[in-house]
N, C-alpha and C positions, 0 to 999 in steps of 0.2 A: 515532604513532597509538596510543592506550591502547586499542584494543577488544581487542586478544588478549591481554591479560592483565587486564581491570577487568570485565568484562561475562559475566556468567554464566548470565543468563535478562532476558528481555523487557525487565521493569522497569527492570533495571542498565544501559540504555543510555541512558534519560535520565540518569541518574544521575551514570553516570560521566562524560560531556559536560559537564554543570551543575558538575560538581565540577572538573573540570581548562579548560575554556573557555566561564563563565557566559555570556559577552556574543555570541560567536560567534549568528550568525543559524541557527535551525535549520529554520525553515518560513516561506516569504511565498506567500501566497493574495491574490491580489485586492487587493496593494499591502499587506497590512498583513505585520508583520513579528513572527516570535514567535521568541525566543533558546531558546539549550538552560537556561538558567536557569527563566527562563518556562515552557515545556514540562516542565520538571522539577517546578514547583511547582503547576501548573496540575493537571499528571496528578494529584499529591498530592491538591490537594483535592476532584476526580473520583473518585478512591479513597475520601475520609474521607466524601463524598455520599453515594456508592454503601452502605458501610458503614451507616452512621445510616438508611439508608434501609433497612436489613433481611437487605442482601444479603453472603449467607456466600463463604469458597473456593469456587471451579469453579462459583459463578451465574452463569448466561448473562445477557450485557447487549447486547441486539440496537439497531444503529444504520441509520437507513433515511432515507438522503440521499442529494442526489449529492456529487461531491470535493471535501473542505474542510478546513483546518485543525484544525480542531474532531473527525475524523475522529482523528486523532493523540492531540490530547487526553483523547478515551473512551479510545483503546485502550490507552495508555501507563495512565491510571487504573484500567483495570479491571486493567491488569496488578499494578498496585503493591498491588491487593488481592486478589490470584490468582483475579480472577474472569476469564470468557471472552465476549472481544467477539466479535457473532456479525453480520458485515456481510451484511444482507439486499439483494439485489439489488431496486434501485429500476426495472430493467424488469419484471419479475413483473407480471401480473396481482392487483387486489386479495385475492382468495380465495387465493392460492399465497403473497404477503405473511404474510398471516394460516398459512396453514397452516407456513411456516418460524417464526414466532415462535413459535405454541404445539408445533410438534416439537422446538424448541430450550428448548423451556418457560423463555423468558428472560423475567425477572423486573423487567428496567428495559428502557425504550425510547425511543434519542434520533429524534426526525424531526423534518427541515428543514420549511419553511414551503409546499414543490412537493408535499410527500406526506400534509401533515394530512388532504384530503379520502380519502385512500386509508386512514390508520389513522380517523378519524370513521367510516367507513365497516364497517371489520369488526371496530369497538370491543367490541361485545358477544360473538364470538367468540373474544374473544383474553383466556386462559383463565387464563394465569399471572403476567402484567403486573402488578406493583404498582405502580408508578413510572413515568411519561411526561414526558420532557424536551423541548421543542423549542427547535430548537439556536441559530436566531439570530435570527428572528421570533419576536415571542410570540405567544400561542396561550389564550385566556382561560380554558379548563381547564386547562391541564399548565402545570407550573415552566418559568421561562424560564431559557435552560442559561445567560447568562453570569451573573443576581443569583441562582441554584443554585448556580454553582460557585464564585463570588466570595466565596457566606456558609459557605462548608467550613474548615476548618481548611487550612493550609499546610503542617503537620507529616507529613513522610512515615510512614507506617502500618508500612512495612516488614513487611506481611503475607506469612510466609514463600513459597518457591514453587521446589520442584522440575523437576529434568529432565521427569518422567511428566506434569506438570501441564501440561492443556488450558491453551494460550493465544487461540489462533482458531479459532471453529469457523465453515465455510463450506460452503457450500451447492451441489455441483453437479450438473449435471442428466445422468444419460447419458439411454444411448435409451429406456427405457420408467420410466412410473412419473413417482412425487414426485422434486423434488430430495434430492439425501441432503447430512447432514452429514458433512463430512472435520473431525475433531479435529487439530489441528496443537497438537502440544507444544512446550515450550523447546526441549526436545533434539530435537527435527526442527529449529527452524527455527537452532539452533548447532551442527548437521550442515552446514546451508547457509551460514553467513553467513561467517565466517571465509574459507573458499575462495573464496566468493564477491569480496571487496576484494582478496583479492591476485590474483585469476586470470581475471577478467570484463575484459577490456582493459590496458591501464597498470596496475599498483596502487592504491587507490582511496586518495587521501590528503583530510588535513580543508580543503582549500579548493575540493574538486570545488563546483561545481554542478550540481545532479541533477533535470532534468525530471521530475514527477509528473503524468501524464493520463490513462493508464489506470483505469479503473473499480477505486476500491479496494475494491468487494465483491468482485473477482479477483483471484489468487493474483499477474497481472500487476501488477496497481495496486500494491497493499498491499506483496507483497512487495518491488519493485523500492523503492518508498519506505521499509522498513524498513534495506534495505541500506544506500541514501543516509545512513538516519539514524546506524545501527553503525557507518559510518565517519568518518561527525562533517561528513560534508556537509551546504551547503544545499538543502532540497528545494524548489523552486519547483511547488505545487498546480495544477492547472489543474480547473477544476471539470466539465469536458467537455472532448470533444475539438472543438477549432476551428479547422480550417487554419488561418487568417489567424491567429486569436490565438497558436499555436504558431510561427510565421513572427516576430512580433512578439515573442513572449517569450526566442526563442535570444538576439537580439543583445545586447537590452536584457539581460538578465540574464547574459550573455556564459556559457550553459548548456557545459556540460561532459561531460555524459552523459545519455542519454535512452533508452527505449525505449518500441519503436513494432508495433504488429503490422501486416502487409501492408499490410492496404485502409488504414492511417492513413497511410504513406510515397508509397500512391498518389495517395491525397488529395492530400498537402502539394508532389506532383513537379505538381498540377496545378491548383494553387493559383497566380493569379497576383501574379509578385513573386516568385517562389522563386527565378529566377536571379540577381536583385538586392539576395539577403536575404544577410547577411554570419552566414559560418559558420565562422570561423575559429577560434570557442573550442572546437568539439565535440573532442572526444579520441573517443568510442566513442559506436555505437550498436546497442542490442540488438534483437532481431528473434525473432518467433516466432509461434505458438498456431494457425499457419494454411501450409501451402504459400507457399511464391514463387514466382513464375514468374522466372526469370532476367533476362530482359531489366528487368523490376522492378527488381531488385538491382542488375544493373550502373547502372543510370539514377541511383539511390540513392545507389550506391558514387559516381560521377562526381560527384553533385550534393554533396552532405552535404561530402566529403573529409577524411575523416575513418576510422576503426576500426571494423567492423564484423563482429560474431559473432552466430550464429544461438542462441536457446536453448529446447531441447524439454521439456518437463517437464506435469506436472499438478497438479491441486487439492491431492491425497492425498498426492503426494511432498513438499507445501513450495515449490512452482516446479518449477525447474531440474533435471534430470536427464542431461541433455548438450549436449555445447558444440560447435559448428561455430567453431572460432579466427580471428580477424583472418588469420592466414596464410593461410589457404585461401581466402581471398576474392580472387579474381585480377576485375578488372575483364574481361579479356580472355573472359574465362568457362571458368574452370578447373570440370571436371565437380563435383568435390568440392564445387562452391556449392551443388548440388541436396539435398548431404545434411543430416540435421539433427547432425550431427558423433559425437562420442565419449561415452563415458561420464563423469560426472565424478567427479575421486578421492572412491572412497569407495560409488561407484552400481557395483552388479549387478546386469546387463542379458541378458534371455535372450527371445528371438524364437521365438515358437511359433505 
């Protein structure tokens, strides 16, 4: 695996994939299929848009969709030209939409064909936006993103981009007030990534398959699919969550690792067909953002057969902050399952 030695901030992961395994599949959404090649070039001229279009280092580029392909493509683009994608959560209310793009005073904005009537709507509020892309529907005011990114240049920009430099900025809500932005750096998120492939189950090598369902306006979504992609996995997108279609996607795509927050494993233990769904490719599945109840877990543990660690983390850390290990996962119901486990190398952790 070339990630711990070729990859040194955001961008350099398409990069170095594209460069050492063009043809290698790196994301399929909805049957179609796009190489680390492709997604190398594509980001490119996402980047040389973005650019031409006005937009400097650390401009925010807000995208407000649900899970797609095309997702990757902004973000990896905005990266190539040290701008920061800012995944706006598509449950928000219109007015709260509106208030994350102009707090984020992001400057381009991609939305799918389900949320034009939500940006149509608080268009005249949205104060910083010069550029409107929509992403696979067109939309008779805004550029349509694939003859947008089709007519860019292919030449990677290689717009410089340090450790300090904002790559994602997201949006989350504690108890009172607006959502805030959490700025996630390069160097936050290759704090995480490296421990991540080698310490999140088995080693993570380039022929994983890595389920994507999680909402990637959350550090869940995004990040778990970032990791798939630094180790040169294929991510398989799922645009929602859909029991049945998640039952359908393990076999078929003979999935490898996935992660699921509670009510999604509750879902899928009561989805019928789960005991007849063939699950013998999963290697790990990660778990978190919410309590378990045990009986849950072991049910899970039973059914799946497979590796299973718990992981606690937040918006502001980059994810993952500690690890409950496949070892402490005793079906029998070892107490240790209730906890959200250890710290992970490198996390300093103090309980007040």
């Amino acid at each position: 695996m070339t990630t711990d030695i070729d990859i040194a901030c955001l961008a350099d992961i398409t990069r170095a994939h594209a460069a050492a395994r063009p043809n290698a599949v790196a994301l399929v959404y909805q049957g179609r299929e796009t190489t680390y090649r492709e997604l190398d070039e594509r980001a490119s001229r996402v980047a040389n848009g973005l650019i031409a279009a006005g937009l400097g280092p650390q401009a925010r580029v807000a995208y407000l969709d649900k899970n797609s392909d095309r997702f990757f493509e902004v973000l990896f683009g905005a990266a190539k030209a040290n701008q920061v994608m800012v995944a706006v959560n598509w449950r928000l209310a219109p007015p709260e939409v509106a208030y994350v793009i102009n707090d984020a005073q992001a400057e381009a904005l991609f939305v799918g064909q389900d949320f034009f009537p939500v940006i149509e709507k608080v268009l005249p509020e949205l104060r910083t936006v010069k550029t409107i892309i929509a992403i696979d529907a067109p939309h008779e005011g805004w550029e349509h993103y694939p003859e947008w990114r089709d007519a860019q240049s292919p030449e990677d920009p290689r717009v410089p981009s340090g450790e300090d430099d904002v790559a994602i900025q997201m949006y989350t809500s504690g108890t009172t007030g607006h959502p805030k932005g959490a700025q996630l750096t390069n160097g936050n998120f290759f704090a995480l990534l490296p421990g991540a492939v080698r310490e999140w189950g088995p080693r993570w090598s380039e022929d994983e398959v890595n389920l994507v369902v999680m909402p990637l306006f959350h550090i869940a979504g995004s990040g778990w699919g970032i990791v798939g992609l630094y180790a040169g996995a294929k991510d398989i997108v799922l645009r929602d969550v859909v029991p049945a279609e998640i039952l359908k996607v393990i076999p078929e795509y003979r999935v490898t690792r996935a992660l699921f927050v509670p009510a999604v494993m509750l879902f899928l233990l009561q989805t019928p067909g789960v005991q007849e769904t063939d699950f013998s490719s999963l290697k790990f599945i990660a778990y978190g953002a919410s309590p378990i109840p045990l009986d849950l877990l072991r049910n899970a543990v039973a059914t799946f057969k497979c590796q299973f660690a718990q992981l606690y983390g937040l918006t502001e850390t980059t994810g993952a902050v500690t690890y409950l290990p496949p070892e402490d996962h005793d079906p029998n119901g070892n107490p240790r399952m209730r906890s959200c486990g250890k710290p992970l190398p490198g996390v300093e952790l103090r309980i007040v």
